[in-house]
MIROVO-629967 format. One record per atom (N, C-alpha, C): residue number from 0; residue in three letters; atom name; z, y, x. Coordinates in Angstrom, 1 decimal, padded with zeros to 4 digits. Layout:
N
SITE;NUM;Ala;CA;Z;Y;X
...
//
This chain:
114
SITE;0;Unk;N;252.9;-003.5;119.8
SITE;0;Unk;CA;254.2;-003.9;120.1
SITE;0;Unk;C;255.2;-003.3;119.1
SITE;1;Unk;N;256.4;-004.1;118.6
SITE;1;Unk;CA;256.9;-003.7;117.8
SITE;1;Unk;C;258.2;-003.6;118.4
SITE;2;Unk;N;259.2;-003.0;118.0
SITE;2;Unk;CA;260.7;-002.8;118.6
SITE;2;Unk;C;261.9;-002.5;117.5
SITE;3;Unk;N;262.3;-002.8;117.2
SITE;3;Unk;CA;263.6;-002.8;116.7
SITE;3;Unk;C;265.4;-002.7;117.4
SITE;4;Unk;N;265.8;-001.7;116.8
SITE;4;Unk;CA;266.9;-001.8;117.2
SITE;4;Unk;C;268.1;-001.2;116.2
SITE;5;Unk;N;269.1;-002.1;116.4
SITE;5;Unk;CA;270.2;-001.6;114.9
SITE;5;Unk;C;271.3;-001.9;116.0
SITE;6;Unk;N;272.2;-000.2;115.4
SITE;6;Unk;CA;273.7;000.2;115.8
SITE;6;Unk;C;274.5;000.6;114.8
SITE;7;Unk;N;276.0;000.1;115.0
SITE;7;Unk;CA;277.0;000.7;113.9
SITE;7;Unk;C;278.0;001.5;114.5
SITE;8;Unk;N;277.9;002.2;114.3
SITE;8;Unk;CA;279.3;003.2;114.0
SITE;8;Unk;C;280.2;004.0;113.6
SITE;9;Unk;N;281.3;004.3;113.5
SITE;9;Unk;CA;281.9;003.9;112.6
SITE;9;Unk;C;282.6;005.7;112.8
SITE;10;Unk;N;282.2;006.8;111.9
SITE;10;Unk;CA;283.0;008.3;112.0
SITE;10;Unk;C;284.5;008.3;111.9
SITE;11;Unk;N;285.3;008.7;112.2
SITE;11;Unk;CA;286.6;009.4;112.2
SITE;11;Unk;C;286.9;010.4;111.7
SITE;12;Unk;N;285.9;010.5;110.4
SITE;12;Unk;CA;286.3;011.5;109.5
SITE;12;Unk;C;285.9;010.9;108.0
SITE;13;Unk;N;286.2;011.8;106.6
SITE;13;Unk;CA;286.2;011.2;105.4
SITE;13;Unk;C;284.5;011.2;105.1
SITE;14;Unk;N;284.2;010.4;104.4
SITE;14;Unk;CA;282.7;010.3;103.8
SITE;14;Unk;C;282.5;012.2;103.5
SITE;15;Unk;N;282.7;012.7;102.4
SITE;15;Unk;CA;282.5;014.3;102.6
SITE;15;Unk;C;282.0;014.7;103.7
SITE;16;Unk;N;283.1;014.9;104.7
SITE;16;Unk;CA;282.5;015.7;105.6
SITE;16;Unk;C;281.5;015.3;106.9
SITE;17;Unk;N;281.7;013.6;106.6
SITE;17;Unk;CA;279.9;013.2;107.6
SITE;17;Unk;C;278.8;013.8;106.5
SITE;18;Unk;N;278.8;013.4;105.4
SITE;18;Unk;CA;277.4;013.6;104.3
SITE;18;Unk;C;277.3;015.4;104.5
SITE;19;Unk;N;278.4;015.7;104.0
SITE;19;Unk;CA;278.3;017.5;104.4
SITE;19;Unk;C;277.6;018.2;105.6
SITE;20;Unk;N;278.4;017.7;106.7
SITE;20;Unk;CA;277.4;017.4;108.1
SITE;20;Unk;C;276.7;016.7;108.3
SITE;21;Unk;N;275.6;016.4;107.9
SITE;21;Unk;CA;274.5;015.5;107.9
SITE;21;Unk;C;273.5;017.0;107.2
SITE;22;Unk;N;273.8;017.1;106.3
SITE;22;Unk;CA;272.8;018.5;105.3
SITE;22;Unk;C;273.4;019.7;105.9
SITE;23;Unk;N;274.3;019.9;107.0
SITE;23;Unk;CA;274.1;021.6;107.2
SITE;23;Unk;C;274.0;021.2;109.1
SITE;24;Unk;N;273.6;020.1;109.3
SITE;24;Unk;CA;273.0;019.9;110.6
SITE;24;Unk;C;272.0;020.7;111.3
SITE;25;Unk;N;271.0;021.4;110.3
SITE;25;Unk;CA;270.0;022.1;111.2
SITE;25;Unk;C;270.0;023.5;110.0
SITE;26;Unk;N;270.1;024.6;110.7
SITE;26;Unk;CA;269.9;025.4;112.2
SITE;26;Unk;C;271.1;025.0;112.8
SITE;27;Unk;N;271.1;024.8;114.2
SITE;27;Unk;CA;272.3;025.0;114.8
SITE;27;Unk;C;272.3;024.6;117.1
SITE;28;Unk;N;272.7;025.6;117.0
SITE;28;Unk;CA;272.5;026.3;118.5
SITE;28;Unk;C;272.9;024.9;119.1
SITE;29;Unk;N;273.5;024.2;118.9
SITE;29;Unk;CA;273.6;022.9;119.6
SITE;29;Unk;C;272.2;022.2;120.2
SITE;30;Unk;N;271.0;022.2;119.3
SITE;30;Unk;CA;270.3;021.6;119.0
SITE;30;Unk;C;269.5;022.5;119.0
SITE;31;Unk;N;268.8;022.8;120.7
SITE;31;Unk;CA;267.7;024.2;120.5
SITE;31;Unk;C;266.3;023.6;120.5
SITE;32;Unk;N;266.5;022.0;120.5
SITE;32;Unk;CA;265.1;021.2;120.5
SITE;32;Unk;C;264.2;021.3;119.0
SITE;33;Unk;N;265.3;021.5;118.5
SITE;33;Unk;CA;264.9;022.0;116.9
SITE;33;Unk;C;264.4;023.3;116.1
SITE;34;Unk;N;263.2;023.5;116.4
SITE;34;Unk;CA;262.8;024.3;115.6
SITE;34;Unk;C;262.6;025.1;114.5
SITE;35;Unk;N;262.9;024.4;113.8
SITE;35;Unk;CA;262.9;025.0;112.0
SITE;35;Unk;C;263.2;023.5;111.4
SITE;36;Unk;N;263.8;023.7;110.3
SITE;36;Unk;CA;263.9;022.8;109.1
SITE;36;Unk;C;263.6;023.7;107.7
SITE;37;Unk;N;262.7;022.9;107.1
SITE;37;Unk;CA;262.7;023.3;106.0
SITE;37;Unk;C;262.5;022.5;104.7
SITE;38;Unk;N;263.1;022.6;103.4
SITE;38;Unk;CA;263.7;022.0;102.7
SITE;38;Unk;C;262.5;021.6;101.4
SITE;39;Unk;N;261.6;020.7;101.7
SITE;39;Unk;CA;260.3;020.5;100.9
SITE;39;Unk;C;260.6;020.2;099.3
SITE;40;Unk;N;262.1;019.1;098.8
SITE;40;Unk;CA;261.7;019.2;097.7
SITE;40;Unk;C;263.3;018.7;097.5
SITE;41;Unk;N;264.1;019.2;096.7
SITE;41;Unk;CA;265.5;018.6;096.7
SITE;41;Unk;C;265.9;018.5;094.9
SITE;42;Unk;N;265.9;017.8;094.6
SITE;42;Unk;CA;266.7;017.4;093.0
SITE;42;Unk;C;267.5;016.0;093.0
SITE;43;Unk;N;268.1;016.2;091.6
SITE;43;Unk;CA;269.3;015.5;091.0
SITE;43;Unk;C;268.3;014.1;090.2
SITE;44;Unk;N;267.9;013.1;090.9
SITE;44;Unk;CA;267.3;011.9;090.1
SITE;44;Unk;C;268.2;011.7;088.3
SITE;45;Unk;N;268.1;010.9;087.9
SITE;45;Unk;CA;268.3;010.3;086.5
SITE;45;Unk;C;270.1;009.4;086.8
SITE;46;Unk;N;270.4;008.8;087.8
SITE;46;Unk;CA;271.7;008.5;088.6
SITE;46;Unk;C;272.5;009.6;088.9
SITE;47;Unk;N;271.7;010.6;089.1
SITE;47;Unk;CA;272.9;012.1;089.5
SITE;47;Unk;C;272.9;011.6;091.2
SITE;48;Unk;N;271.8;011.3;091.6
SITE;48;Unk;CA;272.1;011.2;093.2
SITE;48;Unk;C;271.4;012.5;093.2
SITE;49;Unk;N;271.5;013.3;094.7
SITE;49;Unk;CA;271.1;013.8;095.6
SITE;49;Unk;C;269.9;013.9;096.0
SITE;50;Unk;N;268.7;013.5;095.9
SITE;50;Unk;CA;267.6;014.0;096.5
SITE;50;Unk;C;266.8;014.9;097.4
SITE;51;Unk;N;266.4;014.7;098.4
SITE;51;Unk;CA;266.2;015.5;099.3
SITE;51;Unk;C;264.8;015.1;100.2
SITE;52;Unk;N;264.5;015.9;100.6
SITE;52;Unk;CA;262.8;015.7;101.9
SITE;52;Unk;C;263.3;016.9;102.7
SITE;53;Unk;N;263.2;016.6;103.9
SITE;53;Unk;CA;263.2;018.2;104.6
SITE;53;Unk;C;262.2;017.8;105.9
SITE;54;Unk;N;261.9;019.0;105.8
SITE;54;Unk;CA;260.2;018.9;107.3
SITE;54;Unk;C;260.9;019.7;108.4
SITE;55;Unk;N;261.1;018.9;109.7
SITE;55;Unk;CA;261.7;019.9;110.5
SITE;55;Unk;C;260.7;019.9;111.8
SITE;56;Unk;N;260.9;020.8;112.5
SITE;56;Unk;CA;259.7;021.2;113.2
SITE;56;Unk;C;260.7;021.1;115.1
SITE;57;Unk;N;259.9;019.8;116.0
SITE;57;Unk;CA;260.6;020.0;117.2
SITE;57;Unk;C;260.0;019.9;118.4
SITE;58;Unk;N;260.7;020.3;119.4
SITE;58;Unk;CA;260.2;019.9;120.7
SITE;58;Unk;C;260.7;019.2;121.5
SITE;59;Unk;N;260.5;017.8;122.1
SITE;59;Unk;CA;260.7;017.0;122.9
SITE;59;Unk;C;259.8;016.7;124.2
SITE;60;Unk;N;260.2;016.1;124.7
SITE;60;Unk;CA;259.4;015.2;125.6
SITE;60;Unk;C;258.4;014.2;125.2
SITE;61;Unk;N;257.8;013.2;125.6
SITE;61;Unk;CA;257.2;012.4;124.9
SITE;61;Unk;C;258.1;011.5;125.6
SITE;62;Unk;N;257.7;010.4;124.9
SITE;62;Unk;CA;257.9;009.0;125.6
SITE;62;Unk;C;257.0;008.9;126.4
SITE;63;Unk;N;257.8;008.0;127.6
SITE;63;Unk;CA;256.6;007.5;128.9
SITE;63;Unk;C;255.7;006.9;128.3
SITE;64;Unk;N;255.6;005.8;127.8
SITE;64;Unk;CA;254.3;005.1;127.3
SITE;64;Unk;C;253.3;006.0;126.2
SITE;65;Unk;N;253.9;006.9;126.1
SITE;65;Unk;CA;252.8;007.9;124.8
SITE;65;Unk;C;252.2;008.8;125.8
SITE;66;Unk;N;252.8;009.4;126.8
SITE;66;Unk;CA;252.5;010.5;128.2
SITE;66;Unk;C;251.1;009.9;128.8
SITE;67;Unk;N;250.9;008.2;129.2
SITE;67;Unk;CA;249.6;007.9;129.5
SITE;67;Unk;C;248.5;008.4;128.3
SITE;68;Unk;N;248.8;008.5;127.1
SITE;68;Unk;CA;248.1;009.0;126.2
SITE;68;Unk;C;247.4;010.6;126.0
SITE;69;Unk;N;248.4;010.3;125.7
SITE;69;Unk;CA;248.9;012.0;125.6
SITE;69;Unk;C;249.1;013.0;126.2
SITE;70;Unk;N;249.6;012.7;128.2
SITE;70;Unk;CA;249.9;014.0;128.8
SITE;70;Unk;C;251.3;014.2;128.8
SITE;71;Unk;N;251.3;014.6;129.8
SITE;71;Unk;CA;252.8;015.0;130.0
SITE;71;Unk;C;253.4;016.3;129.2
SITE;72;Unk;N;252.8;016.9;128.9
SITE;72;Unk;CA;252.8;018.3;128.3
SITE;72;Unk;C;254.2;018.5;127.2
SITE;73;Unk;N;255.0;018.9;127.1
SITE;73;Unk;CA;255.8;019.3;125.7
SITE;73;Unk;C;254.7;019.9;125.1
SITE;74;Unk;N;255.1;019.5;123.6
SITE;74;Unk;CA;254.3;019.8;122.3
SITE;74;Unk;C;255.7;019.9;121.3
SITE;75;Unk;N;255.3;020.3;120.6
SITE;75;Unk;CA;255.7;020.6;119.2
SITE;75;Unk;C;255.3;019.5;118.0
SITE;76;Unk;N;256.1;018.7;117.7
SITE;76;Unk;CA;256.1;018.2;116.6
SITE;76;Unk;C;256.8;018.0;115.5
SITE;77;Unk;N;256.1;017.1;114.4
SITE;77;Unk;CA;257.0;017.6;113.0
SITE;77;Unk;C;257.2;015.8;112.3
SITE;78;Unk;N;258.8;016.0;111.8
SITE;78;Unk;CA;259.0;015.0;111.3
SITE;78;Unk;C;260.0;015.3;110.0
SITE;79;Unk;N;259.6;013.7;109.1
SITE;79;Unk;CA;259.9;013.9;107.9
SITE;79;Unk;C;261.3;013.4;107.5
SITE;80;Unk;N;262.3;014.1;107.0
SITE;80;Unk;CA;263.4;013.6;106.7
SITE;80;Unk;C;263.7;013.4;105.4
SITE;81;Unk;N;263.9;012.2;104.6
SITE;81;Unk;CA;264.3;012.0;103.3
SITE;81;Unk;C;265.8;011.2;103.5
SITE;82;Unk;N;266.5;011.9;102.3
SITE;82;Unk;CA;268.2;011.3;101.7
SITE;82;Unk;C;268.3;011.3;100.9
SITE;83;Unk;N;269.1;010.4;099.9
SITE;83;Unk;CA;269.3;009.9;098.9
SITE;83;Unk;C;271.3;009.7;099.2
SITE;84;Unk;N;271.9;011.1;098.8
SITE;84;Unk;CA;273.0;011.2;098.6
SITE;84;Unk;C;273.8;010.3;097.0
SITE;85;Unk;N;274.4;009.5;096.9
SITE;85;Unk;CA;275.1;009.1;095.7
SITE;85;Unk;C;276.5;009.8;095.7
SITE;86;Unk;N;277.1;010.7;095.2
SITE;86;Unk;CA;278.2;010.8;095.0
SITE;86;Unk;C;279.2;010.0;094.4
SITE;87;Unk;N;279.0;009.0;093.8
SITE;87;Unk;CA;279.8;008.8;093.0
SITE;87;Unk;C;280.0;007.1;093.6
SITE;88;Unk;N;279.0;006.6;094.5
SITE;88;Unk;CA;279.5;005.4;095.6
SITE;88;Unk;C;279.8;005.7;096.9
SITE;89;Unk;N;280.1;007.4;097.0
SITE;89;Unk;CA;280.1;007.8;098.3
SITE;89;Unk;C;279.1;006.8;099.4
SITE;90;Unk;N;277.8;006.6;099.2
SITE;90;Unk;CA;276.9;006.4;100.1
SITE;90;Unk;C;275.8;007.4;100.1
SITE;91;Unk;N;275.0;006.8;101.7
SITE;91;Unk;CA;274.2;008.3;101.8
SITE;91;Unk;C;273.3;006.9;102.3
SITE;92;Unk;N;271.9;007.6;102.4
SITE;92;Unk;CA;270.4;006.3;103.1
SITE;92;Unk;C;269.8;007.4;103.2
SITE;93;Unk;N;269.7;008.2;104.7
SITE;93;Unk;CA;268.6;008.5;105.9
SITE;93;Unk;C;267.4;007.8;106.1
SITE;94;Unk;N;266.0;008.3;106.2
SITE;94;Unk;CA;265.2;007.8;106.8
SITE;94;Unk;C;264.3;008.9;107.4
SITE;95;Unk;N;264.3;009.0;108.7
SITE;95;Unk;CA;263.2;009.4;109.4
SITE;95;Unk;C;262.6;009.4;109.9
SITE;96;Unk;N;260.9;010.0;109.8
SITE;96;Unk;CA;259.8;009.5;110.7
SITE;96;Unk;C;259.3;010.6;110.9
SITE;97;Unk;N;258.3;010.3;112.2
SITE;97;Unk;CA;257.4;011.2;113.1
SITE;97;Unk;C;256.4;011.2;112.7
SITE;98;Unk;N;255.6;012.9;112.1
SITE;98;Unk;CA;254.3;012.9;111.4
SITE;98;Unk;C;253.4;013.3;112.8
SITE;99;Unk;N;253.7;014.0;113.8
SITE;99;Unk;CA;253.1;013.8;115.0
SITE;99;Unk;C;252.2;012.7;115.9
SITE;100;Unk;N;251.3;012.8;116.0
SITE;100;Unk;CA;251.2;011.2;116.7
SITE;100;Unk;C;251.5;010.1;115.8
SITE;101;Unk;N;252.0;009.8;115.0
SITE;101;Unk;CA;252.2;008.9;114.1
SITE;101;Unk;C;251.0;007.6;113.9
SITE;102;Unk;N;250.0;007.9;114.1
SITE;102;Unk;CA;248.8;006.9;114.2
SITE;102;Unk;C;248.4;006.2;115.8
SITE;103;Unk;N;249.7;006.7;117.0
SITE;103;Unk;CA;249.4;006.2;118.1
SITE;103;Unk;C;251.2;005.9;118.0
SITE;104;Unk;N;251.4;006.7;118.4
SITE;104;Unk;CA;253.0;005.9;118.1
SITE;104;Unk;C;253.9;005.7;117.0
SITE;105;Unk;N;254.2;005.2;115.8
SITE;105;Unk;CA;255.3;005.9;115.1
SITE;105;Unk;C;256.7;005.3;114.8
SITE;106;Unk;N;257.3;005.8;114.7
SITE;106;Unk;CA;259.2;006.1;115.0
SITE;106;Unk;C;259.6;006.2;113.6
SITE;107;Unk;N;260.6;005.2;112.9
SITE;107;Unk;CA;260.9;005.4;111.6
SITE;107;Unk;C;262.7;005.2;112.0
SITE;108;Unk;N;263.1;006.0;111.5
SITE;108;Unk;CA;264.7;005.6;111.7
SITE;108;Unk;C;265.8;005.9;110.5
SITE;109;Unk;N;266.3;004.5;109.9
SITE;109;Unk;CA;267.2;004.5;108.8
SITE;109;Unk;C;268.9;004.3;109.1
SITE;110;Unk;N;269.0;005.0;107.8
SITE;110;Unk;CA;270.8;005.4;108.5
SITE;110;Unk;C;271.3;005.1;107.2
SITE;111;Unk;N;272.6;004.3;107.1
SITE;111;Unk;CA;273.5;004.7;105.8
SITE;111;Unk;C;274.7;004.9;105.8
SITE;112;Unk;N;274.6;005.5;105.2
SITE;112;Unk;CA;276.2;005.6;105.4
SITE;112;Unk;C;277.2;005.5;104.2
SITE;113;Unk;N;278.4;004.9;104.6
SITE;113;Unk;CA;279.6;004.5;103.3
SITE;113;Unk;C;280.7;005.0;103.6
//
């Protein structure tokens, strides 16, 4: 089964400070589901974009349909975050997926922003 779903909306603040907040998002006490982030490989492409991978480490719930699988149990899992910052079109393209379970369920989620 496949699923799809696409939402827009729209920040009340300048491109800077969503992209700024987007990269100093994790650590942060808001967010104690989150474990660790850490920062796998970040450089400046041949464009002068932004490049980034970060591995962040969490704990959730499962989804009900993964729980018949899996258990009800909290676990710890790890997912991969890559961005591709452009300064100079002020856009940003988020993608992230679940390295956990990933071969019984997996969760990819893209984001851009202008």
């Amino acid at each position: 089964m496949v699923r799809f779903f696409k939402t827009t909306h729209t920040y009340e603040h300048t491109w800077e400070d969503v992209s700024y907040a987007f990269l100093r998002k994790y650590p942060n006490p808001m967010s104690s589901h989150v474990l660790g982030c850490d920062v796998i490989e970040r450089s400046v492409d041949a464009e002068g974009r932004l490049v980034s991978q970060r591995l962040l480490e969490k704990t959730n719930n499962k989804p009900k349909l993964a729980e018949l699988f899996l258990g009800k149990d909290k676990s710890n899992g790890f997912v991969l975050e890559d961005s591709v910052i452009d300064l100079k079109k002020q856009s940003m393209r988020t993608v992230t997926r679940n390295l956990t379970y990933a071969r019984i369920l997996f969760v990819e989620e893209s984001c851009e922003y202008t």
